[in-house]
C-alpha positions, 0 to 999 in steps of 0.5 A: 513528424508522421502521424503516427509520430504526432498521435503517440505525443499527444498519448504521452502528453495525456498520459503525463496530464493525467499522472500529474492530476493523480499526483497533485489530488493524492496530496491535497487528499491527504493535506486537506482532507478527501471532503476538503479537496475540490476538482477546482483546488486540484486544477488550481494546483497543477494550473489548468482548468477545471474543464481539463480534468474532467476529461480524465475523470468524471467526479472526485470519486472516480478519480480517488477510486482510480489512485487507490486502485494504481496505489493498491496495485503498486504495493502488489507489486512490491511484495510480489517482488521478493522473488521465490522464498520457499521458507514460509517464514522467512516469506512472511519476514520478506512480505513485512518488509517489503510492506514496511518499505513501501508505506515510508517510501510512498507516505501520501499513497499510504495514508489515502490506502490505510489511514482513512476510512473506506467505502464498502467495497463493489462485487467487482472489488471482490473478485480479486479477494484472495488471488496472490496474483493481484491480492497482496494480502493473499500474498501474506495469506498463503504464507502463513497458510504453509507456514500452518501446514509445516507446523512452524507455528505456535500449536496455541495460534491455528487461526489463519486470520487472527495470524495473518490480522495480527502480523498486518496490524505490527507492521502497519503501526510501524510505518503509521508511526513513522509517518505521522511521528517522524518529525515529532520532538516528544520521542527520539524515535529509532533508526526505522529499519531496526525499528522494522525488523524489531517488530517482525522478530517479535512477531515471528518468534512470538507467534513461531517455533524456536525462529531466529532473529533476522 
């Protein structure tokens, strides 16, 4: 082997050490808990030592900033992948969707991004506020802004942020649900995508001018 052969391995055998700390600590984060969760149970997980993970990240915090920047990054990349939709409506059903898809998909990186409580955000966080290309949030932002300036919506809702609040909170309550009540035999809950696009309809015809039902 050369080595350049050799040093691309051991980037590769780091890069899959490093995944595979990011992974057991985003489950025991959300098992355990955040305080409960030490850098030696994580080691203990994944069978190395402590040591080890400490020449990845320096502290639990910087390695739980770290998973929900990667986290946040890959829901971007979700919604941002419906492609072009020029109705801003049927954007806003396609972002909901997309959104919903993801938090059922990827239930352990949900609960760490919008189920627990957050530290004030640093001015570098802010810097990506409101830039669709890196914010998923303008995604849905921008939408509605167009879906406002089309007159698509209600005259009696004009408050961009109300809207745009209002359509997160719907969607969020239904990936929440299925996430913590899936296996609860209290409620039969229904078919989760029939369930999604229930919400999204009353929602849309809700807050919309004569929108049909998806």
């Amino acid at each position: 082997m050369t080595i350049v052969g050799i040093v691309e391995r051991k980037e590769r055998e780091k890069e899959e050490l490093r995944r595979k700390i990011m992974t057991a600590a985003r489950k025991l984060f959300v098992e355990q808990g955040i305080e409960n969760t030490s850098i030696r149970k994580i080691a203990e997980a994944i069978e190395y030592s402590p040591t080890v993970i400490y020449l990845h990240f320096p502290d639990k915090e910087s390695l739980l900033q770290e998973i929900c920047r990667e986290d946040f990054a890959a829901l971007h990349a979700a919604e941002a992948s419906i492609g072009r939709i020029d109705d801003p409506v049927q954007k806003i059903r396609a972002i909901g969707m997309a959104y919903m898809k993801f938090g059922v998909e990827h239930p352990e990186q949900y609960q760490l991004m919008f189920m627990r409580r957050h530290a004030p955000p640093t001015a570098d966080d802010l810097k990506e506020r409101g830039d669709p290309t890196c914010d998923g949030y303008a995604i849905l932002e921008h939408a509605v802004q167009d879906a406002l300036q089309q007159g698509r919506i209600r005259p009696e809702y004009r408050d961009l942020s109300l809207i745009c609040q209002t359509l997160w909170a719907g969607v969020h309550g239904t990936v929440a649900i299925e996430i913590t009540m899936k296996s609860n035999p209290w409620i039969q809950l229904e078919d989760f995508e029939v369930r999604a696009r229930t919400m999204l309809d009353v929602l849309i015809r809700g807050m919309c001018n004569n929108e049909p039902s998806s």
